[in-house]
N, C-alpha and C positions, 0 to 999 in steps of 0.2 A: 419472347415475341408476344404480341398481343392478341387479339381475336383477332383484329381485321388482317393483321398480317397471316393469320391462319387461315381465314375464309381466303384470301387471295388466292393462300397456297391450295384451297383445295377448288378454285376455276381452274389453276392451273395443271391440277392432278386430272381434271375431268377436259379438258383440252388434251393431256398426253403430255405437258410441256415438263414435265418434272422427271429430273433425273432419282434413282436408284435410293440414292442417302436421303435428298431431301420426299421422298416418298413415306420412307423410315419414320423419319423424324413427324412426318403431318400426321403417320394412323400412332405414334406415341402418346401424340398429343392430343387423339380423339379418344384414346381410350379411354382417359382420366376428363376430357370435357364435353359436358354434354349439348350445351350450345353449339360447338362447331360440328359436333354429331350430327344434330339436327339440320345444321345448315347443311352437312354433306347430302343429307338424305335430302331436301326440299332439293339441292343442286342439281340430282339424279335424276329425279322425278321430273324436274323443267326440262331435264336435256331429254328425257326419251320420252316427254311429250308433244318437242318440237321435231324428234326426228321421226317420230309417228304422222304425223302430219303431211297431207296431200299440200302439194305445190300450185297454184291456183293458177289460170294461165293468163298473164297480161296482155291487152290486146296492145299491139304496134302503134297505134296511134298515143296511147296513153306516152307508152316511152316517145314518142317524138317530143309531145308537148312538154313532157317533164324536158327534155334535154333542151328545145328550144328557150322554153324560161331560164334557164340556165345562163344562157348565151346571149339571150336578152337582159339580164342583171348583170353580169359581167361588162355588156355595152354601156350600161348607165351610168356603171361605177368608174369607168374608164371616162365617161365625158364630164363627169364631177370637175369641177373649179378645183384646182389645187391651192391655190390661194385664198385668203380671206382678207375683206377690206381691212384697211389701217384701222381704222375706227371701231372693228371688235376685236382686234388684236391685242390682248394685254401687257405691259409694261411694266415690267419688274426693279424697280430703284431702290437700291438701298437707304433707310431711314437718315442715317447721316446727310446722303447727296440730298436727298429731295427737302429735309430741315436746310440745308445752303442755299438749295435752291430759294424756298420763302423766306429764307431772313435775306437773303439781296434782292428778289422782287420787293419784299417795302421797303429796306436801306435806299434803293434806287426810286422806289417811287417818291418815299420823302423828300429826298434831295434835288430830284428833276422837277417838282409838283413847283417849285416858286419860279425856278425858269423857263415853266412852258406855260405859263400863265400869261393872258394877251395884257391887263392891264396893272401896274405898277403901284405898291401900295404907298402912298401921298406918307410923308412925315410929317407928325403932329405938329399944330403952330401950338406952343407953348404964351400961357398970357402973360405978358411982363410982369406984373404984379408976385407971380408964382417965379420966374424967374430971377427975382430979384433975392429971393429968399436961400435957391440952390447955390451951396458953395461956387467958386468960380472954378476950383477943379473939374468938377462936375459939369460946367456949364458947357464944354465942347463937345460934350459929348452929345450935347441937344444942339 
């Protein structure tokens, strides 16, 4: 066991919470440590300086106010908004879906962008002279 599991054990010794064996076992382990020695004596010394001590007498009205705050935060907490707008609310996507997502937002925008366009792009008048030089294969294609 460690120290702090040993200091535990001796609140516990000094509360009464400690059965017979592990009683045993805590002053074995104080005999050989000196630090948790010391901690039992500082332990002792706190407790029978708090039980030495006069009880101061609170006046009635202090405990009202304390309990009224009480019950006034409790009312606050209660009228809090359980929800929160959409718009601080965060959204968790996985990298995959939301990469799909923007490769088809510009797939789609590429492709819709020439047919939502109000005016028609004009095909080049080719000058005969240049024309006359393109194969005739080629030429249907102008």
């Amino acid at each position: 066991m460690t120290h702090i599991d040993q200091q535990q054990r001796v609140s516990l010794y000094i509360d009464d919470t400690l059965n017979d064996k592990e009683s045993s076992e805590l002053f074995a382990h104080l005999a050989v440590c000196g630090e948790c020695r010391s901690y039992m004596k500082i332990s002792l010394r706190v407790r029978t300086q708090i039980a030495n001590e006069e009880l101061e007498d609170v006046p009635r009205s202090l405990d009202r106010r304390v309990l009224a705050s009480v019950v006034r935060e409790n009312a606050a907490l209660k009228r809090q908004t359980w929800y929160s707008p959409v718009w601080f609310t965060r959204i968790s996507i996985p990298l995959p879906a939301a990469a799909s997502i923007v490769f088809l937002l510009i797939v789609g925008s590429l492709l819709f962008s020439p047919l939502l366009s109000a005016e028609r792009q004009q095909r080049a008048e080719v000058p005969a002279e240049l024309l006359s030089k393109i194969p005739l294969s080629l030429q249907k294609a102008f």
